[in-house]
C-alpha positions as protocol buffer text, in pm:
chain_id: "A"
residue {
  index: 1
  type: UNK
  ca { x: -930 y: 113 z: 647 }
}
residue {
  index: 2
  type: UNK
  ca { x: -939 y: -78 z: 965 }
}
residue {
  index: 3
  type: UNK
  ca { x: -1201 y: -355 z: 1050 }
}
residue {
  index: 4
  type: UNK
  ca { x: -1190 y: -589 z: 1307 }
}
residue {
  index: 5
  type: UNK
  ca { x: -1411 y: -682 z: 1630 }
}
residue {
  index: 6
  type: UNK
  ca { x: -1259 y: -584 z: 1967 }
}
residue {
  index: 7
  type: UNK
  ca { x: -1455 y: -539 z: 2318 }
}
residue {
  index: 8
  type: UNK
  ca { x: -1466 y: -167 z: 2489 }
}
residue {
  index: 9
  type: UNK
  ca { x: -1307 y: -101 z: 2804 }
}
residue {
  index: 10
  type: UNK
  ca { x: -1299 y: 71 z: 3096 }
}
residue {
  index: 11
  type: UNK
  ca { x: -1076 y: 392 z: 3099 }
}
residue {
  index: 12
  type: UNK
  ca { x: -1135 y: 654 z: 3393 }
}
residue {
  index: 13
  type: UNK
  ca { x: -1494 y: 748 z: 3369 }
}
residue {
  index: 14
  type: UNK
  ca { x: -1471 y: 641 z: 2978 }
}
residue {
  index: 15
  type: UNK
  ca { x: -1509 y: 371 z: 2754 }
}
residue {
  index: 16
  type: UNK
  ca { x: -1265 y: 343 z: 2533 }
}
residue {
  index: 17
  type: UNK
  ca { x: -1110 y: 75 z: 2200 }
}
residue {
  index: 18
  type: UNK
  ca { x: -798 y: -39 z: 2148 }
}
residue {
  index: 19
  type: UNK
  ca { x: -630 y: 12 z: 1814 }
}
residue {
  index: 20
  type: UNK
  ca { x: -359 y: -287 z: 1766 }
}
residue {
  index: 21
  type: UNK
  ca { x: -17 y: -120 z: 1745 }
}
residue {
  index: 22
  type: UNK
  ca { x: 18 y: -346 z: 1362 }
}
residue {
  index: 23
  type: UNK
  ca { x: -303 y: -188 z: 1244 }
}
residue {
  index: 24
  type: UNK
  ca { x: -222 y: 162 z: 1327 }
}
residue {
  index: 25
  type: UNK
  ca { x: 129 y: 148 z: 1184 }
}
residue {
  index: 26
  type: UNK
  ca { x: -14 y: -48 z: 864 }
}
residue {
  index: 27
  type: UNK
  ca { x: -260 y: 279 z: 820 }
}
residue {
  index: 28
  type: UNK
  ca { x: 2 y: 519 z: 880 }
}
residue {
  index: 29
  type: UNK
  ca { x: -189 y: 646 z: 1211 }
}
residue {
  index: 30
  type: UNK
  ca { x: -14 y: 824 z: 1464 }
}
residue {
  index: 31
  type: UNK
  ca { x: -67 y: 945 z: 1833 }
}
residue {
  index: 32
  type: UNK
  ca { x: -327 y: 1233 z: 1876 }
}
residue {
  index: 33
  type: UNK
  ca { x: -409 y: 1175 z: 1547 }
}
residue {
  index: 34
  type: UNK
  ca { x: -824 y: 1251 z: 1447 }
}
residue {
  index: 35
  type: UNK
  ca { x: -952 y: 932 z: 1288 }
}
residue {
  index: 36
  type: UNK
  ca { x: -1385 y: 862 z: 1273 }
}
residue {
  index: 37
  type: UNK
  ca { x: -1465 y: 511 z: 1406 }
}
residue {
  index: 38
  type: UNK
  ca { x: -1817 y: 372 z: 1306 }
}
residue {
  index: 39
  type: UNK
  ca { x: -1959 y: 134 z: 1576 }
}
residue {
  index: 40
  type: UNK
  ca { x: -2203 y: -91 z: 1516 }
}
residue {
  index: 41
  type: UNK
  ca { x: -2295 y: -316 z: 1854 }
}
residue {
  index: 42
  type: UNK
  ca { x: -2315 y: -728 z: 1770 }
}
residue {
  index: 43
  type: UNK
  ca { x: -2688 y: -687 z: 1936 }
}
residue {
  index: 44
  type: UNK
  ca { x: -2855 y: -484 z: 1629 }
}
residue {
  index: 45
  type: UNK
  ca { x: -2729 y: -700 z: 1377 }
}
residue {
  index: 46
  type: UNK
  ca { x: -3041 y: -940 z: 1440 }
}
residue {
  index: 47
  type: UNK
  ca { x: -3211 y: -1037 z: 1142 }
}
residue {
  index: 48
  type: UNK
  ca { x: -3528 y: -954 z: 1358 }
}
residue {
  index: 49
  type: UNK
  ca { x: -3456 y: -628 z: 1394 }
}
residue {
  index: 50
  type: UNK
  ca { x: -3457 y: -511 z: 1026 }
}
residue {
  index: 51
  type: UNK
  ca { x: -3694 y: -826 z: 889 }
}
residue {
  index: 52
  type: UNK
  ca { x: -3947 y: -576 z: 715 }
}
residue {
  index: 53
  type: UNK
  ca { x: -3787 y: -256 z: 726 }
}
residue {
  index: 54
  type: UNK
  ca { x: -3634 y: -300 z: 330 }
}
residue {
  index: 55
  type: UNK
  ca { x: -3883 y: -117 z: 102 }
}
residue {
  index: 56
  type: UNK
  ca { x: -3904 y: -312 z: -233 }
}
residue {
  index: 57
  type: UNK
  ca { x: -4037 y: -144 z: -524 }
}
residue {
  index: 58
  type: UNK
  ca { x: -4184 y: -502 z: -645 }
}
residue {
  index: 59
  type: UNK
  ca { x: -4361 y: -752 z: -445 }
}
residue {
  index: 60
  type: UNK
  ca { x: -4104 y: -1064 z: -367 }
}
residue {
  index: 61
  type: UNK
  ca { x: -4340 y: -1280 z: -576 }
}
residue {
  index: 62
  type: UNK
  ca { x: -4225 y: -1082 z: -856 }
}
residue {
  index: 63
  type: UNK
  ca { x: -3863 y: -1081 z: -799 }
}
residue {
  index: 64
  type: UNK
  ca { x: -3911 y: -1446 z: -743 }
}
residue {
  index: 65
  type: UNK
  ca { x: -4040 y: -1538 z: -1070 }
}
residue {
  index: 66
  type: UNK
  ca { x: -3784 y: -1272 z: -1230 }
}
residue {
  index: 67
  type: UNK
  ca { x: -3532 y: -1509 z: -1103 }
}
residue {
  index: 68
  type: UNK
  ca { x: -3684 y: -1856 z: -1189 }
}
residue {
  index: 69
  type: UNK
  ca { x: -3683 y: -1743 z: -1525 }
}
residue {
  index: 70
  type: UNK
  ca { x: -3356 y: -1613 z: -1565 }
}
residue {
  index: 71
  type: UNK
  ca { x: -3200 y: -1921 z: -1354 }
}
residue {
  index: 72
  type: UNK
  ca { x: -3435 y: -2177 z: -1632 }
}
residue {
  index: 73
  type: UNK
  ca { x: -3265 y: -1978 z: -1933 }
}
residue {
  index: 74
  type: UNK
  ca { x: -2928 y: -2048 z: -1801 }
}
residue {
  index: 75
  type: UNK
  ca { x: -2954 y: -2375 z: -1718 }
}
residue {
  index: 76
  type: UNK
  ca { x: -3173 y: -2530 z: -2010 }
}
């Protein structure tokens, strides 16, 4: 698996990534080969975003003093 950070470019009337030549030879990728990319843009990875979209089945007060108490047993 591939992961890195690169910036799109212009190609024709596309948009188009660049694969480093290392990176497709270390994955065994060749030319007109089918691969599935997952792109994520920098801009939705604001914490504002998803602040308040996780759905916990306890309230964070609870998980809260779940965790003071097992942090106190570990350390006393």
């Amino acid at each position: 698996m591939i992961e890195y950070e690169t910036k799109l470019r212009k190609w024709g009337n596309s948009i188009g990534l660049i694969i480093p030549k290392e990176d497709a030879k270390r994955e065994g990728l060749r030319d007109d080969e089918s691969v599935r990319a997952v792109i994520i843009p920098k801009k939705s990875l604001k914490v504002k975003d998803i602040f308040g979209k996780l759905k916990l089945k306890r309230s964070t007060e609870e998980i809260m003093r779940e965790t003071d108490k097992e942090l106190d047993s570990k350390f006393i």
